[in-house]
C-alpha positions in Angstrom: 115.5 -83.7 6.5 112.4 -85.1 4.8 109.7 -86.7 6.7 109.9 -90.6 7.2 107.0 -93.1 5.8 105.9 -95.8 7.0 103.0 -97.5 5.1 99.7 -98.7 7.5 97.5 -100.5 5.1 96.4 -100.4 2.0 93.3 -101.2 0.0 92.3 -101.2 -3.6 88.7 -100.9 -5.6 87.5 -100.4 -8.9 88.0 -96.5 -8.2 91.5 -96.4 -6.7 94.1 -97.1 -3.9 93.3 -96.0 -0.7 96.2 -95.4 1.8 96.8 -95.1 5.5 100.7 -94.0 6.2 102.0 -92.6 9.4 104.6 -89.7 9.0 107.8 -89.3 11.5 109.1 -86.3 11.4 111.7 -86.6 14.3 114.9 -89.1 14.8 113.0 -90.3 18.2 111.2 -93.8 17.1 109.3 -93.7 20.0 107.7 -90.1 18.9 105.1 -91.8 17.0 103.6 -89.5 13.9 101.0 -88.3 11.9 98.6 -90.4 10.6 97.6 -89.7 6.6 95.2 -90.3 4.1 96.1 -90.7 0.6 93.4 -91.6 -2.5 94.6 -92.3 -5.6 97.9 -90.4 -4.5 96.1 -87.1 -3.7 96.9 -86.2 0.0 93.3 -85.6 1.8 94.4 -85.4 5.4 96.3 -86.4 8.3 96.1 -86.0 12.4 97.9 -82.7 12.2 96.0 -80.1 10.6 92.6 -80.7 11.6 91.3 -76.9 12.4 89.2 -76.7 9.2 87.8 -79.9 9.9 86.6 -79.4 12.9 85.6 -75.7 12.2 83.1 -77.1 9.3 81.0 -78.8 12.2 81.3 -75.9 14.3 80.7 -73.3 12.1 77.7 -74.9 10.9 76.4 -76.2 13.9 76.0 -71.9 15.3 74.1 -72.0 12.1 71.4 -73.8 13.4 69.1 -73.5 16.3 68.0 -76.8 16.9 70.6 -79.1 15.0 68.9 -82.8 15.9 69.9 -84.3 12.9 73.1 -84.1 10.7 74.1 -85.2 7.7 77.9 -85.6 7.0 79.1 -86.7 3.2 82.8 -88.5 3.7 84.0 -89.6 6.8 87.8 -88.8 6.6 89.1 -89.3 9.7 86.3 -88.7 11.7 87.1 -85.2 12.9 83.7 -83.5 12.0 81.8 -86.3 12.6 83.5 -86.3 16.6 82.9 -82.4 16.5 79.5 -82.5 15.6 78.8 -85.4 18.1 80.5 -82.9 21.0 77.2 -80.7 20.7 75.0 -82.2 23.6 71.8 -80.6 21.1 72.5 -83.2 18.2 70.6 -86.4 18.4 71.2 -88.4 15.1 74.0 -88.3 12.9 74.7 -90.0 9.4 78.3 -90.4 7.8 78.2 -91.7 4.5 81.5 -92.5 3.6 82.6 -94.1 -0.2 85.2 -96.5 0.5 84.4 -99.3 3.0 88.4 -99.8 4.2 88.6 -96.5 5.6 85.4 -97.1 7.5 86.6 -100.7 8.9 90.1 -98.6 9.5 88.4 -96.7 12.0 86.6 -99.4 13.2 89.2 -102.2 14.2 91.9 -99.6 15.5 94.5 -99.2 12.4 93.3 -95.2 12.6 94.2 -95.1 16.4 91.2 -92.6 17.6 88.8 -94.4 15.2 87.0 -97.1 17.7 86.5 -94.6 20.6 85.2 -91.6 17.2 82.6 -94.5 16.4 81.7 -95.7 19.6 78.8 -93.1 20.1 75.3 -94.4 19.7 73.9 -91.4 17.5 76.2 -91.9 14.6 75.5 -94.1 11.8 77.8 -95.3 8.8 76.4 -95.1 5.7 78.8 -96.9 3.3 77.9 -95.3 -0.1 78.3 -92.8 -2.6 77.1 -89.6 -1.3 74.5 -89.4 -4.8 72.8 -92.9 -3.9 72.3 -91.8 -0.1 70.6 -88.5 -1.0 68.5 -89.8 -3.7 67.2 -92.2 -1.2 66.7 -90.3 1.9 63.3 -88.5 2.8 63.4 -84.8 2.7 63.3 -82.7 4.9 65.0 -85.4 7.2 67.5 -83.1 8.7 68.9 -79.8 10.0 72.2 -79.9 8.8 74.0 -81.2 5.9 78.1 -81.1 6.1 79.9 -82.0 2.8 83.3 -82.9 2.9 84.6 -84.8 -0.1 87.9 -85.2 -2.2 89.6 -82.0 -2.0 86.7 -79.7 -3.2 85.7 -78.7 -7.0 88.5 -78.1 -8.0 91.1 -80.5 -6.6 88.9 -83.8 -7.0 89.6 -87.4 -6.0 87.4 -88.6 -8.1 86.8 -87.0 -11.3 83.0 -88.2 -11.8 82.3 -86.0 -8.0 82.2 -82.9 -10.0 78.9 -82.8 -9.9 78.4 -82.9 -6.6 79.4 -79.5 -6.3 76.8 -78.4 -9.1 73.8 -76.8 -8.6 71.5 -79.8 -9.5 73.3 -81.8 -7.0 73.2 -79.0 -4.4 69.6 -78.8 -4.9 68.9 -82.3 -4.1 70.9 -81.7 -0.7 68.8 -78.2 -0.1 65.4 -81.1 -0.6 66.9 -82.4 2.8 67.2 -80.0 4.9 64.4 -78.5 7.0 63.5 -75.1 7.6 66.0 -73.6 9.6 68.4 -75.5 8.6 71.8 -75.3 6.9 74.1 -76.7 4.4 77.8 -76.4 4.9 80.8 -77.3 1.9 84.6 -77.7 3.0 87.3 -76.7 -0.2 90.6 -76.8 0.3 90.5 -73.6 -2.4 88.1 -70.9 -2.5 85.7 -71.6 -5.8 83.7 -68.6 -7.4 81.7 -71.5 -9.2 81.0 -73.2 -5.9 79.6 -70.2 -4.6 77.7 -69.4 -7.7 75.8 -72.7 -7.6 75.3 -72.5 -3.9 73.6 -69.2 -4.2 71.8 -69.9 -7.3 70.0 -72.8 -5.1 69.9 -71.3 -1.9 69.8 -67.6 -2.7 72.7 -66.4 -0.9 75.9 -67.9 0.0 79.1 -66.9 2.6 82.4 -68.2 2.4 84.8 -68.4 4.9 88.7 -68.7 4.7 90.6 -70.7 7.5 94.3 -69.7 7.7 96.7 -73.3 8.0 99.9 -74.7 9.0 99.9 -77.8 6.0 103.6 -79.3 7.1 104.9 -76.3 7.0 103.6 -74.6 4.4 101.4 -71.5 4.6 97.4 -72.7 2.9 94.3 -71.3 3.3 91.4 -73.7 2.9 87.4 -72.8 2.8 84.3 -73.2 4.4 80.4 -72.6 2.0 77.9 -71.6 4.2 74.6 -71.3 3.3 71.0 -71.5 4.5 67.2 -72.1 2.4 
């Protein structure tokens, strides 16, 4: 039998629909659900499958020796942000997510876990698009960057991101991070051109495939690692 629907809210801009739905997948109305994210009808998450998520902020954070201050592009759900913030050694972290619903989602309670993800005093919402915050942040401000955004390349939300995930774009982020650091890229598909730009700026690149349960179905998602 199909999973049930059940709409949570709903908001609309000049780039989309953004949609919160909770999924039952049992006959017990009392057994709650997942909670998922849909843009412009492309699934991006839900409360389920959240291994790859948190694995970007922990993969990225053994990366790093001293990672004080994080950068995350996209807030989702909140599930790298929360992972990052579980690291006693980070001291500042920004989230800058696109869509201001989802981030007042997570504030006032609709996204159950969202007020207690946001209630730590290191993390601070940037509502923009991920190009605008880079272009005006210093460089060298921090020790990690952590992209997540639409699917990846090559499954995109938004078609003008595709060039966030080019090397011109990926050399801006590089600008910000300081030596030691490390820049880490979520896809929900491995991408040779990903990797080709990634190296091309940062000289060397290592990707790493997550095994996943996606309702059922058998996925493998990825994880760009690489370091100036």
């Amino acid at each position: 039998m199909p999973p049930e629907y059940v709409e949570i809210a709903r908001a609309a801009s000049e780039r989309g629909e953004v949609v919160l739905r909770r999924r039952r997948e049992s006959d017990d109305p009392d057994a709650g659900g997942a909670v998922e994210l849909r843009v412009n009808g492309v699934f991006v998450m839900d409360t389920v499958e959240t291994t790859t998520e948190r694995e970007l902020a922990r993969a990225a954070l053994k990366q790093v020796e001293h990672p004080r201050a994080v950068l995350i592009g996209g807030l989702g759900l909140g599930f790298t942000a929360h992972e990052v913030l579980a690291d006693p050694r980070v001291e500042r972290v920004a989230v800058v997510e696109l869509e201001d619903a989802l981030v007042e989602w997570m504030r006032d309670g609709t996204v159950p876990h969202g007020p207690s993800y946001l209630a730590d005093e290191r993390l601070h919402v940037v509502m923009a698009d991920i190009r605008s915050a880079v272009a005006e942040a210093t460089p060298g401000s921090y020790d990690l960057v952590l992209l997540d955004l639409d699917n990846g390349p090559g499954y995109l939300v938004h078609d003008a991101n595709a060039e966030v995930y080019e090397a011109t774009f990926l050399g801006e982020l590089a600008e910000l991070v300081r030596p030691g650091g490390a820049l880490a890229v979520w896809s929900s598909a491995a991408s040779e051109p990903l990797a080709a730009a990634l190296a091309d700026v940062f000289g060397s690149v290592t990707p790493v495939a997550y095994d996943v349960d996606l309702q059922g179905r058998a996925e493998q998602y990825f994880l760009y690692l690489a370091r100036p």
